[in-house]
LUMKOL-703776 format. One record per residue (C-alpha): x, y, z. Coordinates in steps of 0.1 Angstrom, whole numbers, plus 5000, padded with zeros to 4 digits. Layout:
BEGIN
ATOM    xx    yy    zz
ATOM     X     Y     Z
...
END
This chain:
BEGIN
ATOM    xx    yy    zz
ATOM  7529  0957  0457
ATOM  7547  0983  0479
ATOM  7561  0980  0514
ATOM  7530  0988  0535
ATOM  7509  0954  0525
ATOM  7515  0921  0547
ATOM  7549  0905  0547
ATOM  7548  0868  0549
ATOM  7586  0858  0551
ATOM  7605  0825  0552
ATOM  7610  0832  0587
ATOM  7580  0839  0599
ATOM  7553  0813  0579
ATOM  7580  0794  0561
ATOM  7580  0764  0589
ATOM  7541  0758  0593
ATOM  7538  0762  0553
ATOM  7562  0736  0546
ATOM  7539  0716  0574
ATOM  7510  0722  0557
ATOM  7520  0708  0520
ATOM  7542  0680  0531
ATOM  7520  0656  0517
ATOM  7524  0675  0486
ATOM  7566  0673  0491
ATOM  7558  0635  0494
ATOM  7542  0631  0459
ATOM  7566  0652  0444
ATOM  7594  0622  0457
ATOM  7570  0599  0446
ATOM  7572  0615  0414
ATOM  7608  0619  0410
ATOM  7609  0578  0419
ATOM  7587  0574  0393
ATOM  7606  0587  0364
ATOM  7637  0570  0372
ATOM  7617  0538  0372
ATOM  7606  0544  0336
ATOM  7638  0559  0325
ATOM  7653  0518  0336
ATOM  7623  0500  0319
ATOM  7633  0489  0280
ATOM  7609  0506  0256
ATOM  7584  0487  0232
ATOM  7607  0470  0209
ATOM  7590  0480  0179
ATOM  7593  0459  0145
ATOM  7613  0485  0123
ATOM  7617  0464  0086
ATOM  7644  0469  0057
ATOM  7618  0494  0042
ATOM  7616  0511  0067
ATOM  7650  0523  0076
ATOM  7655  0544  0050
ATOM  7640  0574  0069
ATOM  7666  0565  0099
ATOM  7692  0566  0086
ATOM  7702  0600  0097
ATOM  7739  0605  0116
ATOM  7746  0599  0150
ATOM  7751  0633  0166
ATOM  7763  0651  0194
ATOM  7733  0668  0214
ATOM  7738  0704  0208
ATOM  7717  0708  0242
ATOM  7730  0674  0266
ATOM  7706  0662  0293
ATOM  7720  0675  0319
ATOM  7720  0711  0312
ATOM  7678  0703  0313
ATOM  7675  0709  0346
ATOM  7695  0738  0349
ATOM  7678  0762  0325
ATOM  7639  0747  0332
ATOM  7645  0740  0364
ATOM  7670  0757  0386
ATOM  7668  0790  0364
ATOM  7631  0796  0371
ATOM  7637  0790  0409
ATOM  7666  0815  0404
ATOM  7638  0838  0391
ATOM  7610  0835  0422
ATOM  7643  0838  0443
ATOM  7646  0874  0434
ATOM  7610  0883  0433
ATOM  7612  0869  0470
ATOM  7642  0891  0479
ATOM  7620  0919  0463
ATOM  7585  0911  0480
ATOM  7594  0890  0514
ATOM  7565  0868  0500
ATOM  7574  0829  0514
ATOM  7537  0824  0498
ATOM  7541  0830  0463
ATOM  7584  0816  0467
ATOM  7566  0780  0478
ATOM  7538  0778  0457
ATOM  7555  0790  0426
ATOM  7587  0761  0434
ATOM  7562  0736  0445
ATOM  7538  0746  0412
ATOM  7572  0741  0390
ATOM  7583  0709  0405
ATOM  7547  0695  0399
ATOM  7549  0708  0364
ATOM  7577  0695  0352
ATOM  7579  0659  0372
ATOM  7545  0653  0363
ATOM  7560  0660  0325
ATOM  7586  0635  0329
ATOM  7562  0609  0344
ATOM  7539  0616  0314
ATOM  7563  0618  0288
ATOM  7587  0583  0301
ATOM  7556  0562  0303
ATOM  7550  0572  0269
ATOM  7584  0565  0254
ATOM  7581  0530  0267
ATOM  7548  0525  0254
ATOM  7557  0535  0215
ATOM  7588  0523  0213
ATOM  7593  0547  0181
ATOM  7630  0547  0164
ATOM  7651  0575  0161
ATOM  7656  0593  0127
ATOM  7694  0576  0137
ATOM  7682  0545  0147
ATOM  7701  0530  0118
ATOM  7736  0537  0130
ATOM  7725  0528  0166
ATOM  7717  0495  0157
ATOM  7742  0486  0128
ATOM  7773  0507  0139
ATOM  7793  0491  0115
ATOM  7765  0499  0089
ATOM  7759  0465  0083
ATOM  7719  0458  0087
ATOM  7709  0417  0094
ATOM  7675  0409  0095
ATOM  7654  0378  0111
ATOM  7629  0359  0086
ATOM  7602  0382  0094
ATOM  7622  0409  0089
ATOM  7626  0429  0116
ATOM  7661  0440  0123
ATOM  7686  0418  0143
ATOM  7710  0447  0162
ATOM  7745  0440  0173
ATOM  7750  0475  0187
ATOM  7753  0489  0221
ATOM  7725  0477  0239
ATOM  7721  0509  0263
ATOM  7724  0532  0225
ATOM  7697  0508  0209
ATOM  7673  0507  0239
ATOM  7673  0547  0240
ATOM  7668  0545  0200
ATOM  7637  0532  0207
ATOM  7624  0561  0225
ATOM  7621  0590  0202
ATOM  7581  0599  0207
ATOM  7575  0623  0229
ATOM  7607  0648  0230
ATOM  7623  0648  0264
ATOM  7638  0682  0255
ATOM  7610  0696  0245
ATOM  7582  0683  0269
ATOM  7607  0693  0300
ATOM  7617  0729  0280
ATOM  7579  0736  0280
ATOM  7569  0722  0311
ATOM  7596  0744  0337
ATOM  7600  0774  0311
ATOM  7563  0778  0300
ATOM  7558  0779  0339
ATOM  7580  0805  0340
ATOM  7561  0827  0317
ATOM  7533  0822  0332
ATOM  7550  0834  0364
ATOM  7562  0866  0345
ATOM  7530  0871  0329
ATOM  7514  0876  0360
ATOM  7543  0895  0378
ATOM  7543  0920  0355
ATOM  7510  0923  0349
ATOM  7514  0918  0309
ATOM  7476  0917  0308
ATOM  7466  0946  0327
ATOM  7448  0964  0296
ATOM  7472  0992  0299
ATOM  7486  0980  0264
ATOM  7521  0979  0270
ATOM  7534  0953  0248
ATOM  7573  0955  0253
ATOM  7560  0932  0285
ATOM  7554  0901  0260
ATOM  7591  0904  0251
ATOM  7595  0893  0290
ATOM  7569  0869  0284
ATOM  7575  0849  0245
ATOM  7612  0850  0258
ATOM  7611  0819  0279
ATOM  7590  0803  0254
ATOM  7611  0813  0224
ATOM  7642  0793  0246
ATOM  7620  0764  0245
ATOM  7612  0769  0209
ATOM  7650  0770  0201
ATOM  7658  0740  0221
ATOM  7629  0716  0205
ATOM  7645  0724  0170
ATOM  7676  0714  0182
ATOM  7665  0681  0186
ATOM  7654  0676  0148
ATOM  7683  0692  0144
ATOM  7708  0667  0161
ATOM  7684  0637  0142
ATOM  7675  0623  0176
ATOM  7636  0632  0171
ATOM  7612  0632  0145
ATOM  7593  0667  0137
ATOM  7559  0649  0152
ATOM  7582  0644  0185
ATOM  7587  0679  0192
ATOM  7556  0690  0186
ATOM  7542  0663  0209
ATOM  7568  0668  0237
ATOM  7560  0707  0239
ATOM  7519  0704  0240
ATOM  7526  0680  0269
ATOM  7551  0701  0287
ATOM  7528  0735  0280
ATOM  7500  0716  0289
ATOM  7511  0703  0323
ATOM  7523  0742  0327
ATOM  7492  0757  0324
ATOM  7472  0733  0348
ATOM  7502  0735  0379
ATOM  7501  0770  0377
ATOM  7463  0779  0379
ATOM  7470  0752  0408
ATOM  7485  0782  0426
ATOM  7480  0809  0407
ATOM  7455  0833  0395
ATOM  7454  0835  0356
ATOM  7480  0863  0347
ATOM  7452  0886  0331
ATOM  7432  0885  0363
ATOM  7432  0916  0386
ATOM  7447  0896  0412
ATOM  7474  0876  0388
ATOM  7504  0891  0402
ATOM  7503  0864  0438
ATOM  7495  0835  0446
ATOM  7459  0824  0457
ATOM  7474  0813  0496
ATOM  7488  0855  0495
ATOM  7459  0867  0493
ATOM  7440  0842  0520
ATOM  7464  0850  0542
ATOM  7460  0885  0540
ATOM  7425  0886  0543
ATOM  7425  0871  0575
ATOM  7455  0891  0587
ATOM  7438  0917  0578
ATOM  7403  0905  0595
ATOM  7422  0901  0627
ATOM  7437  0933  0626
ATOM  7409  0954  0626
ATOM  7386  0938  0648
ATOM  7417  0939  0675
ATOM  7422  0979  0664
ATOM  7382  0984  0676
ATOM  7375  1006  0701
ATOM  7351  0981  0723
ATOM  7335  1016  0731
ATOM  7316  1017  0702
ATOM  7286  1002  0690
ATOM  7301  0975  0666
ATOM  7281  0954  0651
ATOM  7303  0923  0648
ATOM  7305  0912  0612
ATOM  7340  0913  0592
ATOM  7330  0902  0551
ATOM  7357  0891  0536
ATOM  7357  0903  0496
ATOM  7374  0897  0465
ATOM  7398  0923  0472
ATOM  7403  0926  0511
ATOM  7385  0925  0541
ATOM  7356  0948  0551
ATOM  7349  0962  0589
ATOM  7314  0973  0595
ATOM  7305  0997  0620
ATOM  7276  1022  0626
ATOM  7297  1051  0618
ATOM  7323  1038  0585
ATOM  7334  1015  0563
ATOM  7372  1001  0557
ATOM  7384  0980  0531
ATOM  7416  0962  0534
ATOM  7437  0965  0500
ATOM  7466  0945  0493
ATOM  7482  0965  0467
ATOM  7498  0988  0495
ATOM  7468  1011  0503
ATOM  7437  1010  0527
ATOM  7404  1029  0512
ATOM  7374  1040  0528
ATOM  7341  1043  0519
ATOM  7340  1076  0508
ATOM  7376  1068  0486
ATOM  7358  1040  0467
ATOM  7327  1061  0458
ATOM  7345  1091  0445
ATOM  7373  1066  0428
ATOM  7398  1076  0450
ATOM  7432  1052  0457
END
């Protein structure tokens, strides 16, 4: 990934990408719509009996990680992240598709993960104190609790399964290590392992974040656990939406880099031709680059920075 392979720059493609995947800029808003929606909609109001409060009777806690700072570290930090590699690479490709592959991850999480919520209706390990701030419990006949709390603090102690926290953490920061994975070729077979440090470390944040959550009582173990399958889940699919997997030889770009550079590449040689010459017309485009045949040689394109011929590849020559 030198200097000498195709530049694609904000400039330059950023306008007529943008075009392209502005239906998929559409569904993201739809998306975002979406989740606010469920966040409004009152959860499941699930019958929670005398018996059954004695495993929610934990304190109400601060959050040692608050909702907003969500966005900002599984969000806005990854961007932060393909920022650089874009003022590294001039690559608008892989800045768009690895935003637009995050964005997808982590607001098809939230959609995933609210809908949920309201669905199960499960209490908080603090649902107690929610519902009974005074720490005096009423119940109906049939038993089900009779809450004179805040009706905004009850109606979010109903929603403990899935995490938030985690689901989101995993979603945007499990992205990210995907991202990483495959920019620094972690898999390469080279067996440099100090690269999985770059790698777990994203993951390790989300780890730490999930076990805050048991920690602060607002979610159950089965929660967490839940919220960061979803969130990894959803990770994994958005990326290979964009992205080759990181152990494959071409892991380190985007899919649309690569299509792009072929025919870039296509049109440069057959415009370099001298019409002189007996060409015969065909350009193959291959895994790796693009291939001009003539009677006399062979060229292969390469987009790691270099440009082989025939007589290079045989004798394993870069």
């Amino acid at each position: 990934m030198d200097s000498q392979q195709p530049r694609h720059t904000i400039k330059s493609h950023g306008l007529a990408l943008a075009r392209n995947h502005i239906h998929d800029w559409l569904i993201l808003s739809l998306l975002l719509a979406t989740i606010f929606i469920l966040n409004l909609i009152h959860p499941f109001n699930r019958f929670v009996a005398q018996d059954m409060m004695t495993g929610l009777k934990f304190p109400l806690k601060d959050n040692t990680i608050p909702f907003w700072a969500v966005p900002l570290y599984a969000v806005l930090l990854p961007m932060a992240v393909f920022a650089a590699f874009y003022h590294y690479r001039r690559d608008v490709y892989d800045l768009h598709h690895a935003v637009l592959g995050l964005l997808f991850s982590v607001f098809i999480t939230g959609v995933i993960t609210e809908a949920i919520k309201d669905a199960v209706g499960r209490p908080r390990p603090d649902f107690f104190w929610r519902c009974f701030p005074d720490g005096k419990d009423l119940y109906d006949r049939w038993g089900d609790v009779i809450c004179h709390g805040d009706i905004d603090v009850i109606r979010q102690g109903h929603k403990s399964f899935p995490s938030g926290h985690s689901s989101w953490s995993f979603s945007g920061l499990g992205f990210l290590s995907l991202y990483l994975s495959g920019k620094i070729k972690a898999f390469n077979r080279e067996g440099h392992a100090a690269k999985l440090c770059i790698v777990f470390f994203p993951l390790l944040v989300a780890c730490l974040v999930a076990i805050s959550r048991v920690d602060n009582y607002r979610h159950h173990w089965q929660d967490v656990i839940g919220g960061g399958l979803i969130g990894i889940t959803m990770a994994v699919f958005c990326y290979l939406q964009f992205f080759a997997p990181p152990y494959d030889t071409e892991g380190w770009g985007p899919y649309a880099f690569f299509q792009a550079s072929e025919l870039s590449c296509a049109t440069t040689q057959v415009s370099e031709h001298d019409p002189a010459r007996d060409f015969v017309g065909q350009v193959e485009v291959q895994q790796r680059g693009v291939v001009g045949r003539d009677n006399n040689s062979v060229i292969v394109c390469s987009f790691d920075g270099s440009d082989m011929s025939l007589e290079d590849l045989e004798s394993g020559r870069r």
